[in-house]
C-alpha positions in Angstrom: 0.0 0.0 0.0 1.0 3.2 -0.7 0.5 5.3 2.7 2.0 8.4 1.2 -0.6 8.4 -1.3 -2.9 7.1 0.7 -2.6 10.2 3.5 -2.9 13.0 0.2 -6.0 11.4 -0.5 -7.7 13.4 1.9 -9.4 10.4 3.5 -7.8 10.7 6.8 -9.2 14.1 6.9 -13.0 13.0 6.5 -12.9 10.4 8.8 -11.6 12.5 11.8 -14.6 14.9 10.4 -17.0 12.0 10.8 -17.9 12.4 7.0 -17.2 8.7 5.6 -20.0 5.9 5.6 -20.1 3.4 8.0 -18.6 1.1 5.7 -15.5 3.0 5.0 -15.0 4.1 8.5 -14.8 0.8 9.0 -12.4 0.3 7.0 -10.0 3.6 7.4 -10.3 1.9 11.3 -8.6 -0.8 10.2 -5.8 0.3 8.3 -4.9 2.2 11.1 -4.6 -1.0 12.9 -2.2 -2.1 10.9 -0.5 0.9 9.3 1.2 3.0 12.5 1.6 5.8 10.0 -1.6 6.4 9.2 -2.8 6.0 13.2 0.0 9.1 13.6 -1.9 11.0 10.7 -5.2 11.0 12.6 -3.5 12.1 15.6 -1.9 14.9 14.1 -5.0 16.3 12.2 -7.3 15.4 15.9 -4.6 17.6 17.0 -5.1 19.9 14.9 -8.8 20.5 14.9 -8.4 20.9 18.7 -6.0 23.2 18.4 -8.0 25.6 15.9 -11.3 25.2 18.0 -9.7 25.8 21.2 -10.4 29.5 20.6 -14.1 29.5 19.9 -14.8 26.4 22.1 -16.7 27.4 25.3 -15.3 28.5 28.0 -14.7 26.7 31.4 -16.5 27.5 34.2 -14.8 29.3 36.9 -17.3 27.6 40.2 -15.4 29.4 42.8 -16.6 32.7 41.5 -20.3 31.3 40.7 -20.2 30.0 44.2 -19.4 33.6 45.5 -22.1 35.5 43.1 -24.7 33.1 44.9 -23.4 34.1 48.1 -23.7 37.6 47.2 -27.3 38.1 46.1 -30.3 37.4 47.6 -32.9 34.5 46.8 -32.6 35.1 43.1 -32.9 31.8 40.9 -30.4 30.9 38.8 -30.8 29.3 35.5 -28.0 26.1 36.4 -28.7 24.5 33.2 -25.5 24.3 30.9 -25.1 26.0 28.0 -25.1 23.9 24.8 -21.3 23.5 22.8 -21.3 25.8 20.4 -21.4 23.3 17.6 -21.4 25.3 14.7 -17.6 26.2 15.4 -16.8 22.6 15.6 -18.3 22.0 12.7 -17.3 24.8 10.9 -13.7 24.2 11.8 -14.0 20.8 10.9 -15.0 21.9 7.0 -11.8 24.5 7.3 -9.8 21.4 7.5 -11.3 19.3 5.3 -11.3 22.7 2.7 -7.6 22.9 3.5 -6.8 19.2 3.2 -8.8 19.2 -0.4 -7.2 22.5 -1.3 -3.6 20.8 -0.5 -4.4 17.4 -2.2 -5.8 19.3 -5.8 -2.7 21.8 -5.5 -0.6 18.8 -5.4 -1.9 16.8 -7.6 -2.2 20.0 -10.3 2.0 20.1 -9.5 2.3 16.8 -10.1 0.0 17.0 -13.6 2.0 20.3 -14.4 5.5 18.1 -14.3 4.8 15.2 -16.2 3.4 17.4 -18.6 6.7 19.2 -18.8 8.0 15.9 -18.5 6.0 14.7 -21.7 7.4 18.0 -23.6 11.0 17.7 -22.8 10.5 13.9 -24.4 8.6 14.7 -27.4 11.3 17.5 -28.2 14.2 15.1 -27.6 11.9 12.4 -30.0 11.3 15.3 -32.6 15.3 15.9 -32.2 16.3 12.3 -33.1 13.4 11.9 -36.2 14.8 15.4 -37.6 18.8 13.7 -37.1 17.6 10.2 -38.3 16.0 12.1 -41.0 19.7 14.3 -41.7 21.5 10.9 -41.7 19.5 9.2 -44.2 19.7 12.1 -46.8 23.5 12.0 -46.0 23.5 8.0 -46.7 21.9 8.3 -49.7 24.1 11.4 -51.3 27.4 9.1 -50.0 25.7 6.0 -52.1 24.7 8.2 -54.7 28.5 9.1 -54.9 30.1 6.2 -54.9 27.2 4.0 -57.1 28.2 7.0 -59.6 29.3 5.4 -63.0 32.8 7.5 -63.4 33.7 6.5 -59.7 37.2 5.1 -59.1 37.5 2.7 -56.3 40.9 1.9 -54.6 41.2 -0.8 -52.2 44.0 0.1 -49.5 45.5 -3.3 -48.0 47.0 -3.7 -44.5 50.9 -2.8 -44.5 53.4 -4.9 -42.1 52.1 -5.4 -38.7 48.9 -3.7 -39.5 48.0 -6.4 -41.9 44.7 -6.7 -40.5 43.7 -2.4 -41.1 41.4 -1.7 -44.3 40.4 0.7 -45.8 39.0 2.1 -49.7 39.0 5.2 -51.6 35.9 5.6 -53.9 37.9 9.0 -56.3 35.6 11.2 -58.3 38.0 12.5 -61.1 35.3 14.6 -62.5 34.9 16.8 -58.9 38.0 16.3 -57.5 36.6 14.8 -54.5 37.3 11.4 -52.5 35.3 9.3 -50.4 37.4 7.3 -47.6 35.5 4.3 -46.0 37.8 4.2 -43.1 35.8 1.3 -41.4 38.8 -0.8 -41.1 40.9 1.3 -39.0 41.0 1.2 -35.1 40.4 4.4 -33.1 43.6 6.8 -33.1 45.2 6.6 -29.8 45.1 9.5 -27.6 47.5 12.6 -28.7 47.6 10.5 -32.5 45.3 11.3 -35.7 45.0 9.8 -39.0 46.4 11.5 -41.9 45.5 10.6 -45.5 47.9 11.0 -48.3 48.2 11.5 -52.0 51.3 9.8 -53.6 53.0 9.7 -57.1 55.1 6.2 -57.5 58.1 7.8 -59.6 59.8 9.4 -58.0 57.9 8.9 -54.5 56.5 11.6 -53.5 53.4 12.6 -50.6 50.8 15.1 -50.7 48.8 15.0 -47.8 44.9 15.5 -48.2 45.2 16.2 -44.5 44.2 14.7 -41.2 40.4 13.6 -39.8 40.1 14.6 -36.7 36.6 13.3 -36.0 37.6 9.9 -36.8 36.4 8.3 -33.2 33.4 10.2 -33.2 32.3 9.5 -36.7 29.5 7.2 -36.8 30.1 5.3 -40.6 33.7 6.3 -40.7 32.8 7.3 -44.2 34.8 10.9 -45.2 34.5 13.5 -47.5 37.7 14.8 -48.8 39.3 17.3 -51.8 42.0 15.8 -53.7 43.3 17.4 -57.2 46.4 15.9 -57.0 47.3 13.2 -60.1 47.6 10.7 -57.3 48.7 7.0 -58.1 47.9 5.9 -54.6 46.6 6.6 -51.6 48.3 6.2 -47.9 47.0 6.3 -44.6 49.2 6.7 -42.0 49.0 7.1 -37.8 50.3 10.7 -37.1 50.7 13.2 -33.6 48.2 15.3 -33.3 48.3 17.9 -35.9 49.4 16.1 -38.3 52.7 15.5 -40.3 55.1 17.1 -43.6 55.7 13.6 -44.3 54.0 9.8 -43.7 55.9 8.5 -40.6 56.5 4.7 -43.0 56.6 2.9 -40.0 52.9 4.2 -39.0 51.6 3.0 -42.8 48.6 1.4 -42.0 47.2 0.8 -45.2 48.0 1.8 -48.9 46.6 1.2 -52.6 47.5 1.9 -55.8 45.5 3.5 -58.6 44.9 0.7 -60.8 45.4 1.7 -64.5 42.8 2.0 -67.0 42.8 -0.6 -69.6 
């Protein structure tokens, strides 16, 4: 059971009033048999309603000074018949309660409505976020397939070099643009303080250009890159560089490399 829920409910509040049906006085009596919490709720609020009605309850009689008024006067008859309670301010500090106790219970349930419909909002917005991204990544799939499905596309496989055997890599070149698109899906991660930098190279005499370094590469979801390249290249390099970048391909950080094959 859920007291805490069960004590908002304003229940507790209508039973001390005497407002419940015999049935469900009944049974409010015993839940507070078993539920200690809920006995030390119906204290409280008893406490409570004595407390407020203490000031427009009626007053005590003092006998000591009635018993010297009679003493006083001659044989004058007094009415000794008590006064009635004035039950109009028990009762109408019992509805003060139970006004505050529903006033408290529909202000927090209104706070509670008023967060999970800021909750609901904050969701939707993060949903609408994700469709719109979703959305942004598709397009950008279908231009990169759109690319490298194109009919003048050159595609260079780059092999694993020495101990890297097992890196990968291919170059789909667009002549026409000037433009390269690196699937790098078969390199690791660059270590901390290290970055990948691609190259252009011409076979004879040897000699790099570097299309630069991608700095994003851990981050990047597809590890596919767009990058310039109007170089006459005859193959392509990859090499593990510090951060920043090199002038020249560190050879014993050549992961992978491919040449250009030749046209028929």
């Amino acid at each position: 059971m859920d007291i805490n829920a069960y004590i908002e409910s304003g229940i507790l509040e209508l039973y001390v009033a005497g407002q419940l049906s015999e049935k469900e006085n009944q049974e409010v009596y015993e839940l507070l048999q078993q539920y200690p919490e809920l006995l030390q709720e119906v204290l409280e609020i008893e406490a409570a309603v004595v407390k407020l009605t203490a000031a427009v309850s009626p007053h005590s009689i003092n006998f000591e000074s009635f018993r010297g008024k009679l003493k006083d006067t001659d044989n004058k008859v007094v009415d000794m018949r008590p006064k009635k309670p004035n039950w109009i301010s028990y009762t109408g500090w019992a509805a003060s309660i139970l006004l505050a106790g529903g006033l408290l219970w529909t202000l927090n349930n209104k706070t509670k409505l008023e967060e999970q419909l800021q909750t609901a909002d904050i969701e939707n917005q993060y949903l609408e976020t994700q469709i719109e991204d979703a959305r942004n990544n598709l397009a950008h799939t279908k231009d990169l397939l759109d690319a490298i499905r194109d009919k003048d596309i050159l595609a260079v496989p780059l092999g694993g070099q020495g101990d890297f055997a097992n890196s990968y890599a291919k170059v789909y070149w667009n002549k026409a643009d000037n433009t390269i698109y690196l699937d790098a899906e078969g390199l690791p991660n660059a270590p901390e303080g290290k970055v990948w930098q691609v190259w252009s190279l011409t076979l004879n005499p040897l000699t790099p250009t570097s299309l630069g370094t991608i700095e994003d590469f851990n981050t990047d979801e597809n590890k596919i890159f767009t990058i310039t390249n109007a170089n006459q290249s005859q193959a392509f390099g990859i090499t593990l560089e510090p951060a920043g970048g090199s002038e020249s391909p560190t050879m014993e950080q050549l992961y992978t490399l491919g040449v250009v094959p030749v046209a028929p």
